[in-house]
N, C-alpha and C positions, 0 to 999 in steps of 0.2 A: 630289501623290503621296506625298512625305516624311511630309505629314501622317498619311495613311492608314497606310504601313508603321510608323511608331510606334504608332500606334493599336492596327493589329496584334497589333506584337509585344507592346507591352502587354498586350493580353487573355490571350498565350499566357505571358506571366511570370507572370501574376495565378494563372493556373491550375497552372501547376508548383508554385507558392509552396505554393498550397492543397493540392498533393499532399503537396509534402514535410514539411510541419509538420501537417497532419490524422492522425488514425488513420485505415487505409484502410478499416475497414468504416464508418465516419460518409459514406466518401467515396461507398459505395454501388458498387465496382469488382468485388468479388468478389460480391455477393448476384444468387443466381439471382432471372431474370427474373420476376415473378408468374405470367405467363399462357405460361411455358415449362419447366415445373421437368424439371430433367434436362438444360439445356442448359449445360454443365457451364464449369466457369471454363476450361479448358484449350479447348475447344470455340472460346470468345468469343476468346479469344486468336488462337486460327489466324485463324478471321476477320476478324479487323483486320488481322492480318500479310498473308493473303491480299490483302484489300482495298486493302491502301496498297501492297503488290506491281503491283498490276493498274492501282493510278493510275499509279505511277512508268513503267510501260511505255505506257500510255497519253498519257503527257505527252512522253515521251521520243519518241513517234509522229507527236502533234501538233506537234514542235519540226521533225523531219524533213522533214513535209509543208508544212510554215512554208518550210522550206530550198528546196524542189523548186517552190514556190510556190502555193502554198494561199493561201487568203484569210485572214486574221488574222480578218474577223467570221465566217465559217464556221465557224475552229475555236474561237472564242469559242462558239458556240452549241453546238457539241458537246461543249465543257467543261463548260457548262452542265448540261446535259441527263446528262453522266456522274456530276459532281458530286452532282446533288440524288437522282438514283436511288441515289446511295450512301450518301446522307445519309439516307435512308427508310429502306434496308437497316439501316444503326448505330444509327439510333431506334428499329426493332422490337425488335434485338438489346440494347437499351439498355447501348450503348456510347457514355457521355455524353460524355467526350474526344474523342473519337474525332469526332462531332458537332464541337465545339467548332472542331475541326484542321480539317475538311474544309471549314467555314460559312465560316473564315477561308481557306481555299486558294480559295474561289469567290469570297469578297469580293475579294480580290488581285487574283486575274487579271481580273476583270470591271472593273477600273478601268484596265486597262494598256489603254494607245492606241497603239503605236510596235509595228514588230515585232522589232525590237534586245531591246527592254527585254521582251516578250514569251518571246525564245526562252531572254535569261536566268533568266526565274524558273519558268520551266517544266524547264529543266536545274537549275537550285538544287533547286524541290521534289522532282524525281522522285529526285533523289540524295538528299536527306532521306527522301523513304519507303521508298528501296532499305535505309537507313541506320537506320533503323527496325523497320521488318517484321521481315528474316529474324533479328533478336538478340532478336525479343519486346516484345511491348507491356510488358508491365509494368516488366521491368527498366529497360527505355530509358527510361520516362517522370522519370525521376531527371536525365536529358541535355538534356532539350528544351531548356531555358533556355539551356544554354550553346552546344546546336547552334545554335540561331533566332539566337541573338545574331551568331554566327560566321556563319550565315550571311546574315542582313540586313545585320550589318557589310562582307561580300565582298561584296554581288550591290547595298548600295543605300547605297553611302557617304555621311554627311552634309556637307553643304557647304555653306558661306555664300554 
């Protein structure tokens, strides 16, 4: 599991790194989509904000119903199934980070086997995309690196 969460968080440094020192039209953030003109940079923004709104409450659901006693593969299967329908959504929208973030919240949780270690990274990310969303993609994407750090450091300490 240690291995996987480095891995992780690696992908998600790699990508901050490339925001912070790219110029952002190389990075392809602002250009409208080919086969949607008019769907305007301000537009893509709510929707990611929306979208990572509607995971945080949804993870935050899933933690509850973990608590009252749900199945852990049930709600694995319906992480699933919420994750990749939103990952469809942010590849239309071609919201390439956004991608990136989600590919990795699915890769996460579909390794976790315990329901302890479950309902904590299910309350880590949903407090990340609460943390997220409503201040703006764009500005926060300057954060990620030292949120992820802080919070893989809180929820997945290393140990010999």
């Amino acid at each position: 599991m240690k291995d996987n969460v480095s891995k992780y968080q690696n992908e998600l440094e790699k990508a901050v790194n490339k925001l912070q020192t790219e110029p952002l039209d190389e990075l392809n953030v602002f250009n409208e989509p080919t086969f949607m003109p008019g769907y305007t940079r301000y537009l893509r923004i709510t929707e990611a904000n929306r979208l990572l709104l509607g995971i945080a409450e949804f993870l935050e659901y899933c933690k509850a119903s973990l608590e009252k006693g749900a199945s852990l593969e049930t709600l694995k299967i319906l992480i699933n199934e919420k994750l990749l329908n939103d990952i469809i959504f942010v590849k239309a929208v071609e919201l390439h980070y956004t991608v990136k973030l989600l590919e990795n919240f699915l890769n996460l949780l579909s390794d976790i086997s315990n329901e302890e270690e479950f309902a904590k990274v299910a309350e880590t990310l949903a407090f990340y995309c609460r943390r997220v969303g409503p201040s703006g993609w764009i500005d926060t994407l300057y954060l990620h690196k030292s949120q992820m750090s802080l919070l893989f450091d809180l929820f997945f300490p290393i140990t010999d």
